[in-house]
N, C-alpha and C positions, 0 to 999 in steps of 0.2 A: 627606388627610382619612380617616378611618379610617371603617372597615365600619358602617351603621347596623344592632344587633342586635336580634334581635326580643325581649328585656328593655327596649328602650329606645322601644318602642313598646306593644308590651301585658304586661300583669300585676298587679302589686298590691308599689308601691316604698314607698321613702321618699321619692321625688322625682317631680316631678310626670311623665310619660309624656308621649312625643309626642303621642298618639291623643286627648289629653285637648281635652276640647272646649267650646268659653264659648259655653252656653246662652243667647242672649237677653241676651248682653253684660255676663254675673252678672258678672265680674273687673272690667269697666271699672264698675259699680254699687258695687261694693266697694270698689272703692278710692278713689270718688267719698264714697262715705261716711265713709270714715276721714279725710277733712280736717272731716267736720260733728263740733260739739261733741256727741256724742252716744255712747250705748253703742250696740253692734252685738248681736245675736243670728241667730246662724245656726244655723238648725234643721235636723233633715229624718231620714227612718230611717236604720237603723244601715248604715253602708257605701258611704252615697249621693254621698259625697265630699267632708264639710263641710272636712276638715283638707286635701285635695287643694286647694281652693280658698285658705282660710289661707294656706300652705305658699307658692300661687304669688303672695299679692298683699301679704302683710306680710312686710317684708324683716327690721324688728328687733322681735324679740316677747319675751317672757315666757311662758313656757306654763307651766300650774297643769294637773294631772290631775288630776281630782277623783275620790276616792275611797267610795265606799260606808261608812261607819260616821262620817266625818267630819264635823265642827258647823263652820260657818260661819268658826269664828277659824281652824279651820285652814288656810284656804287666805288666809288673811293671812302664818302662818309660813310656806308653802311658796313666797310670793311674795318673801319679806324675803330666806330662806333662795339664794333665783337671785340675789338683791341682794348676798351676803355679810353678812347682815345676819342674825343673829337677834333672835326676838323671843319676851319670857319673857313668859307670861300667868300672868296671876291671876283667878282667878275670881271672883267675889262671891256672895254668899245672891242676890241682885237680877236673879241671870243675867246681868249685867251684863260688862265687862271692863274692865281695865287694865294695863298691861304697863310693862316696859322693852326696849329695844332693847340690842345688842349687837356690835358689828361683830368679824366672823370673821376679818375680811381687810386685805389691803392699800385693794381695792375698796370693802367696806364705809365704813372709814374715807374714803376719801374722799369717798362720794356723804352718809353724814353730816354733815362737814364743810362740803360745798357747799348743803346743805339750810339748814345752823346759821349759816352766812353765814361760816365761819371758813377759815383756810388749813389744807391740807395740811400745813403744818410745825407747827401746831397741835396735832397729833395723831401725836404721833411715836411709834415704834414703843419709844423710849425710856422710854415711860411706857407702857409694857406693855399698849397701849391698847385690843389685838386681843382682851384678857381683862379689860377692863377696862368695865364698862356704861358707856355713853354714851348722849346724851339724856336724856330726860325721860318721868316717868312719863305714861301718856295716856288717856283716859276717851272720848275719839273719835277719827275715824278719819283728821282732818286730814292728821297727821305721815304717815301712812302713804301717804297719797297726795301728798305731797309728795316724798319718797320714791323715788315711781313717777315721776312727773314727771320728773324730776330725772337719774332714768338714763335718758330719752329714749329708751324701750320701752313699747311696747302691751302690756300684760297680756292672755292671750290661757287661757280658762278653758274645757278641755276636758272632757267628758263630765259637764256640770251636771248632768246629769239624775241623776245615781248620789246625789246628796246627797237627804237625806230630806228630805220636803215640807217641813216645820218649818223646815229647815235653808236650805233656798231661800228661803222667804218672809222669813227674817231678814236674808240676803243682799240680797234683793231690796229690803229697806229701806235698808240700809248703800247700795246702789248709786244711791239721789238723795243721798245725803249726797256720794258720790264727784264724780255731777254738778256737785252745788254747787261744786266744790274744782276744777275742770274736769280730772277723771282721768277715762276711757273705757274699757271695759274691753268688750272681745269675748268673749261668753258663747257656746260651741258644746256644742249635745245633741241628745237623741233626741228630741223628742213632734211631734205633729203640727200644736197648736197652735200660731196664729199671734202671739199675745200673748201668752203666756205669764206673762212678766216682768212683764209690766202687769197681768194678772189680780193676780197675788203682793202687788202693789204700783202701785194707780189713780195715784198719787203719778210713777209714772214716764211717764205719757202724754205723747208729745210729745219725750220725752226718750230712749227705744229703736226706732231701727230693725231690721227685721225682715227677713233674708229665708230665704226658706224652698228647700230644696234637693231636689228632684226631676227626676227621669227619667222623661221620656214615651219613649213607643216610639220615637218619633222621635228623640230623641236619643241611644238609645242603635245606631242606626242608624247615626249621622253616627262616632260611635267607632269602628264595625269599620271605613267603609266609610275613613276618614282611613286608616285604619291600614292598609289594602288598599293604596293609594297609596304609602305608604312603604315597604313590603316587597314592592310589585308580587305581590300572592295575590291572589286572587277568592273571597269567597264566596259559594257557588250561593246564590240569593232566595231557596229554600223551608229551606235549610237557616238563613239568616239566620234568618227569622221567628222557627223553634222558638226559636233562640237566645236572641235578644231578649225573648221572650212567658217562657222557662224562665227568664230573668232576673231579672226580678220589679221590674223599676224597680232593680236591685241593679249599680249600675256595676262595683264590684269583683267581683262573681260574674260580668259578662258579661266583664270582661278577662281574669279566670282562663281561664276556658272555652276564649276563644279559642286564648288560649297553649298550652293545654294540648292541643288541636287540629292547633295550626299545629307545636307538637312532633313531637308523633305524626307528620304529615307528615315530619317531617324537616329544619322548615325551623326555621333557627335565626339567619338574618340576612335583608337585601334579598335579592331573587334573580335570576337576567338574563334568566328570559325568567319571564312570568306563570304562575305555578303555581292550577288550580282546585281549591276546596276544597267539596266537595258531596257526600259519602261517609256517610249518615246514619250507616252502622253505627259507624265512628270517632266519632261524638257521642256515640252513646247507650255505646259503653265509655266516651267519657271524663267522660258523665254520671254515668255509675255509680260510676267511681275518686273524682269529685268528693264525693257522697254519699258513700262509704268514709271518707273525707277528715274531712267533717265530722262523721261519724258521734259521735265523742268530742264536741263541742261540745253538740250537741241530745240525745244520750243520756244528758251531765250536766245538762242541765236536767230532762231527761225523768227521771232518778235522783233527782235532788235533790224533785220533786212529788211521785215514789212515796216517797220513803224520808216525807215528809212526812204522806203517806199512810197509811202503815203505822204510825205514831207516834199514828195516831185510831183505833184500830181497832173501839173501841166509840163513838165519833160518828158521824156521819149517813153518813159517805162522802160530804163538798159536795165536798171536794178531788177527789177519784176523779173522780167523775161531771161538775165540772167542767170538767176537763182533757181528758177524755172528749169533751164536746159541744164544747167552743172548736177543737180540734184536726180537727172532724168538719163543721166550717162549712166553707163555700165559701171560695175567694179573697176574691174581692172583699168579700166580709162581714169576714175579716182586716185586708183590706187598708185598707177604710174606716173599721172600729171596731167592734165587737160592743158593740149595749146591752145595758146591763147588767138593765133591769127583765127584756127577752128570753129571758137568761141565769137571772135567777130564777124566773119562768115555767114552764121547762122543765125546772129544779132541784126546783121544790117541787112538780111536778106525778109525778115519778120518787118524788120522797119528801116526803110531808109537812111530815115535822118538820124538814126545814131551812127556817127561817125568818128575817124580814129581818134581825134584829139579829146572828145568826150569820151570813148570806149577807155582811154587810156589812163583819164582819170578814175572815170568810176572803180577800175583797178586799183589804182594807188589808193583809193578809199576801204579797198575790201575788209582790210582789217578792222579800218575804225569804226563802218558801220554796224558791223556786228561785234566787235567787244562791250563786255558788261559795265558796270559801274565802277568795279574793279580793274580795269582793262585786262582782263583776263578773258577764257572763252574764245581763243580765235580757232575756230574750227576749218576756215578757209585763210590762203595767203597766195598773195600771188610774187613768183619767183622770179623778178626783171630779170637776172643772169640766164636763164634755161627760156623764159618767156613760157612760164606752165602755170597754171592756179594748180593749186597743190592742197590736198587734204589733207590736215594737220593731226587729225583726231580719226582713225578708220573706225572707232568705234559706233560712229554717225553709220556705217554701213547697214551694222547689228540693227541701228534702232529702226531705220529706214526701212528695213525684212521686217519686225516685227511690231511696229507702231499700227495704232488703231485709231490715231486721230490726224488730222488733215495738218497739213502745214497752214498759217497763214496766209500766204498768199492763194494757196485754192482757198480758200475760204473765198478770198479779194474778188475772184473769179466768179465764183457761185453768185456773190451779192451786185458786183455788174450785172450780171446773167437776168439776176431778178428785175433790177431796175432798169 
C-alpha cells in the first residue's frame, strides 16, 4: 500500500480529498434526490464545494459550463455538442428557435438512431452520414431531451449564475417543459437564494429541489481535525480558530492554507510520530504568500471598477464611491447582503445628484463592469428579488485582512489629493 500524501488529504484537486466531510449527510440527500423525478439545484458561494459534492455522488454526468455573454440555446449546443451531436439554430423575428440536428460522430449517429427508433446499420457511414443533417427540424425542446434521455446522463449545469437574468428566466421556463418530458437537470451556481429557479419560474414549484451548500465553523473544523488523523499532525486550538474564523465559510481557502502550512512544516506525507503545528509566525507568512497569491484575482476586479471609473469621469462618481463604501462595510454585513436602499442612502447623501434611476443602473451594471475578458470574476452581484448586493466570492474577505497593496481607487484618491 503506498504512502498517503499530504495532496491526497488537503488542497484544492480535481478529485474529491480525503479530509472531505458529508455535512449533515448532504451525499446521502443527494443522491436520494437524484432517483426523485425532479431537477436538483445546488447553490452556495463561490468555492464552498458545490462541484466537490457533484464530483463524489454523480458517477455519469454531462457538464455544461456556462458562460457569461451566452443566451439560453447555447447550452442546448454545448449539451448536443458532449452528445456528438450538433445542433444548427435559427433564429426568428419571434425570439423564437428552431434547428436541425447533426451528428458528428460515430456516437452521435447512434444515440439518434436509438432516439428515431432505427438500427445502427441504418445510418451508415456509407451515406456520409456524419455530414449529412439528420432529424428533424424542431420548434420545442422534446427531441432534445429525448436525446438526453437516451445517453443515460444527467446533464449537470455549472456556473448558472454567469447567464444574464433574461437568459435564466428563459431557461427557467424551457426547464417545466424538460420536466414534463421527464429529463432532470442539476443546475449548480453562486446566490444565496433558496428558490431561485422558482422565483424565475412559479411554474416549477414542487418540481426543484434545493440545496443549499455552506460551511459553519464547525464544519470546517471536522476538515482539519479528519485530516490531522490521517497525516498524524496536530493543530494547536488557537491556531485552528484564526484558521477557520480567516476562512470565511471558504472550504477551499481553509484546505489551501493548511497545505500550505503543513508544507512549510515540511511535512509532505503521513508521519510516524505526531508532528504539532501552532507556530502563529508560519500562518501569518503563509497568510500573507496566500494574499500575494490572489492578489491578481481581486486587483482585476478591483481594475476592471476603477478602469470603469475613469470611463465617467464627468458623472457623479456612484461607481467610485460605491465600491468605496461596499468594500468598507463589515463582514458580516458582506456576508449577509448589503441593502441596497442603505447603499443609496449613503450614496446620495455623499452626493446629491446621484439619484435612484442612475443608482439603479449603475446596479444592473455590477456585474459587467467588473467581469474579465472571460466574463468570469464576478465577485459582486446585485440580487433585484432580496434588493442586496451580495458577495459572491467571501474569499475577497481573506484578501482584504491580509493585502499589502491599495486598491485602485485609493490610489485615484491619493493622485486627486496630489493634483
Amino acid at each position: 500500500m503506498s504512502k498517503r500524501m499530504l495532496n491526497d488529504v488537503f488542497g484544492v484537486a480535481d478529485k474529491v480529498l480525503e479530509s472531505y466531510v458529508d455535512r449533515d449527510n448532504l451525499d446521502d440527500r443527494f443522491e436520494y434526490l437524484l432517483t426523485e423525478r425532479s431537477h436538483i439545484c445546488i447553490h452556495g458561494s463561490s468555492k464552498s464545494g458545490k462541484s466537490w459534492l457533484r464530483r463524489r455522488v454523480i458517477k455519469e454526468s454531462l457538464i455544461v459550463q456556462c458562460r457569461r455573454g451566452w443566451d439560453y440555446q447555447d447550452i442546448y449546443t454545448a449539451i448536443l455538442s458532449e452528445l456528438d451531436i450538433e445542433l444548427i439554430i435559427k433564429r426568428t423575428k419571434t425570439a423564437q428557435f428552431s434547428g436541425t440536428i447533426k451528428a458528428n460522430g460515430s456516437a452521435g449517429v447512434k444515440l439518434i438512431a436509438k432516439v428515431e427508433g432505427g438500427v445502427e446499420a441504418g445510418y451508415t457511414n456509407t451515406e456520409n452520414v456524419e455530414n449529412k443533417i439528420i432529424g428533424k427540424d424542431f420548434t420545442d425542446i422534446k427531441y432534445i431531451a429525448e436525446l438526453i434521455i437516451a445517453s443515460d446522463r444527467r446533464v449537470v449545469l455549472e456556473d448558472f449564475h454567469y447567464l444574464a437574468p433574461s437568459e435564466r428566466k428563459n431557461f427557467a421556463f424551457d426547464l417545466k417543459s424538460f420536466w414534463d418530458y421527464g429529463c432532470f437537470f442539476v443546475v449548480i451556481g453562486v446566490w444565496s437564494q433558496r428558490d431561485l429557479l422558482v422565483s424565475l419560474n412559479h411554474d416549477l414549484l414542487h418540481r426543484v429541489n434545493s440545496l443549499s451548500i455552506n460551511w459553519s465553523e464547525e464544519d470546517l473544523c471536522k476538515v482539519i481535525q479528519k485530516g490531522e488523523q490521517l497525516l498524524n499532525v496536530e493543530v494547536g486550538d488557537e491556531l485552528k480558530k484564526i484558521i477557520v474564523k480567516d476562512s470565511f465559510g471558504n472550504v477551499a481557502l481553509l484546505q489551501t492554507l493548511i497545505k500550505n502550512i503543513l508544507l512549510e512544516y515540511e511535512i509532505y506525507g503521513k508521519q510516524k510520530s505526531k508532528v504539532v503545528i501552532d507556530d502563529f509566525g508560519v500562518y501569518l507568512r503563509i497568510a500573507q504568500r496566500q494574499a500575494e497569491d490572489l492578489e491578481i484575482v481581486y486587483q482585476n476586479f478591483a481594475k476592471n471598477v476603477s478602469e470603469g471609473i475613469r470611463k465617467r469621469k464627468n458623472s457623479t462618481d456612484s461607481y467610485k464611491l460605491a465600491i468605496e463604501n461596499i468594500l468598507s462595510m463589515g463582514d458580516q454585513i458582506l456576508i449577509e447582503g448589503y441593502p441596497k436602499d442603505d447603499l443609496f442612502k449613503i450614496l446620495n447623501e455623499k452626493n446629491p445628484k446621484i439619484i435612484r434611476p442612475n443608482f439603479d443602473s449603475m446596479l444592473n451594471k455590477l456585474e459587467e463592469i467588473q467581469a474579465d475578458d472571460d466574463g468570469r470574476n464576478i465577485i459582486l452581484s446585485y440580487d433585484e428579488s432580496r434588493k442586496l448586493i451580495i458577495l459572491n466570492d467571501k474569499q475577497l474577505l481573506f484578501y482584504r485582512k491580509h493585502k499589502t497593496k491599495n486598491w485602485p481607487w485609493e490610489d485615484l484618491d491619493k493622485y486627486d489629493e496630489d493634483i
